[in-house]
C-alpha positions as CSV (number, residue, x, y, z in Angstrom):
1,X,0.0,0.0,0.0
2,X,3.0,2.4,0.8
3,X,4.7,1.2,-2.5
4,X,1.5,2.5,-4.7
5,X,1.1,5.6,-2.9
6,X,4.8,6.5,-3.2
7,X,4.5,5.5,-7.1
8,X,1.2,7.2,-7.3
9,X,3.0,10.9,-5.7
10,X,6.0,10.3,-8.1
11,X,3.3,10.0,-10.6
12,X,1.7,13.4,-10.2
13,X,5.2,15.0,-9.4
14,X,6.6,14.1,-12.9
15,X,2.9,15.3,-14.5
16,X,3.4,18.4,-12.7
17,X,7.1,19.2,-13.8
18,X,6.5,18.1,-17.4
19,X,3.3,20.5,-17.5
20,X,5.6,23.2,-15.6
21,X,8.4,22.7,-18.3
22,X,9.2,25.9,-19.9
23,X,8.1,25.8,-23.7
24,X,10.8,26.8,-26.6
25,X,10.3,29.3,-28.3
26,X,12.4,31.3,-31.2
27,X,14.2,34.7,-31.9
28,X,16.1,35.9,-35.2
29,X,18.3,38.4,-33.3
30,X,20.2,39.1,-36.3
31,X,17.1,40.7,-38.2
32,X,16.6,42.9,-34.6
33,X,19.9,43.9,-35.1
34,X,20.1,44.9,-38.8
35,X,16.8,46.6,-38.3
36,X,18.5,48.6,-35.2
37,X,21.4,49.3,-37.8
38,X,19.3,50.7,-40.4
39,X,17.2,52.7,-38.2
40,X,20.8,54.4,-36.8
41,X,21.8,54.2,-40.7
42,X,19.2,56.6,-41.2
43,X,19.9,59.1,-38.4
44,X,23.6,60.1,-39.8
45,X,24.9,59.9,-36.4
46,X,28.7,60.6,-35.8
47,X,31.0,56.9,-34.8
48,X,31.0,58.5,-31.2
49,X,27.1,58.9,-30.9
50,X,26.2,55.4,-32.7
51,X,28.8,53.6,-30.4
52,X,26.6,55.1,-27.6
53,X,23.4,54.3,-29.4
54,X,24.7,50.9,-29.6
55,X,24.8,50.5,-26.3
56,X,21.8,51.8,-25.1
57,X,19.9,49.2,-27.6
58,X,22.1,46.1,-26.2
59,X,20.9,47.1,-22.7
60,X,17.3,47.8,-23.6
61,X,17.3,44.4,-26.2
62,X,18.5,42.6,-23.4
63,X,15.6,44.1,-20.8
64,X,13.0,43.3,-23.5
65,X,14.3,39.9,-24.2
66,X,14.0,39.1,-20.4
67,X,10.4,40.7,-20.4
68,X,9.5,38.3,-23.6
69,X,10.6,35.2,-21.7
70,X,8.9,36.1,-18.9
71,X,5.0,37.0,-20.3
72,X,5.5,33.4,-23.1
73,X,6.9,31.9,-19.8
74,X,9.4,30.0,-22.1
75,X,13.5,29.6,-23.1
76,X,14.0,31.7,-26.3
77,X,16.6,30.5,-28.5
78,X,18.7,32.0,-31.3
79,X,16.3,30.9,-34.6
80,X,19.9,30.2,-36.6
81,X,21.2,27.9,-34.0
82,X,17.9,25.9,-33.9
83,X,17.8,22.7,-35.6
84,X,14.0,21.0,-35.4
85,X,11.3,19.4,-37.0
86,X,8.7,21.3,-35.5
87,X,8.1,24.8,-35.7
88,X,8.4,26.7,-33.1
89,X,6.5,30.2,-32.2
90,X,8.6,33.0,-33.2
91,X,9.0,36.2,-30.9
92,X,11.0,38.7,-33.3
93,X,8.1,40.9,-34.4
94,X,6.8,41.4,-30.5
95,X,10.9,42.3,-29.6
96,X,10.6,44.9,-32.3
97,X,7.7,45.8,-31.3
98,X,8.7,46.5,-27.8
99,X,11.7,48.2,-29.0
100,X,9.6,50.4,-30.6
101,X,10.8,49.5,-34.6
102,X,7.2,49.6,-35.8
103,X,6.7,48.3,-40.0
104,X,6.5,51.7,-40.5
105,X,9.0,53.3,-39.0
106,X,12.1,50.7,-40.2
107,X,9.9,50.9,-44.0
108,X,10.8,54.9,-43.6
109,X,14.2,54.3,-42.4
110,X,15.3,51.6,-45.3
111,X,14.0,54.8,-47.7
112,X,16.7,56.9,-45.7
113,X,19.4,54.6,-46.1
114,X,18.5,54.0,-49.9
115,X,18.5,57.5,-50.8
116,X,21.9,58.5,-49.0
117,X,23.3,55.2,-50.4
118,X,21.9,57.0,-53.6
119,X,23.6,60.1,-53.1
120,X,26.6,58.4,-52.2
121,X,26.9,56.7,-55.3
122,X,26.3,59.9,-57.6
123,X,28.9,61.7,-55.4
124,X,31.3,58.6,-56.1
125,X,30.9,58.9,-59.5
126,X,31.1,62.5,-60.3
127,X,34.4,62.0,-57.9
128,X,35.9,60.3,-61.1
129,X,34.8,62.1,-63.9
């Protein structure tokens, strides 16, 4: 009778642990960080001001990753390093969100970039005319 009941609580412990388990879930940090380049790209900050904007956005990426694991309750993991049948949820558009890169705001800033690249190019050119 003590055997079953021991068997019985080990039963409901494991239940409870696999239920409790955090889920997996995924993040392409490398698209958050080219959109954070392309949003500095199209400030024309000085070297000394983007190495202090780049700072500030690893601090505040961090904070906001550690909020996102928090509210899913689950392990986020690099998406490149994740090798798996199944799919798991992705959490890079909320971590832009939360850092405030809205689709319109990073479509405006990719315009930026395009036209100074632009304007870099006809400057090039008429350089060696």
């Amino acid at each position: 009778l003590v055997l079953a009941a021991l068997a019985a609580a080990a039963f409901f412990m494991l239940q409870r642990q696999i239920k409790e388990a955090p889920a997996f879930a995924v993040l392409n940090l490398n698209k958050v960080v080219q959109v954070n380049e392309t949003i500095l790209a199209s400030k024309g900050l000085k070297p000394e001001e983007l190495a202090v904007e780049a700072k500030i956005f690893a601090r505040r990426m961090k904070t906001e990753i550690e909020n996102l694991q928090k509210e899913c309750n689950c392990s986020l993991l690099v998406s490149s390093a994740v090798i798996s049948p199944t799919k798991l949820p992705d959490y890079t558009e909320p971590l832009l969100q939360k850092l405030g890169f809205t689709t319109d705001k990073i479509a405006k800033a990719e315009i930026l970039v395009a036209e100074r690249m632009k304007a870099l190019q006809s400057d090039f050119s008429k350089a060696f005319k």
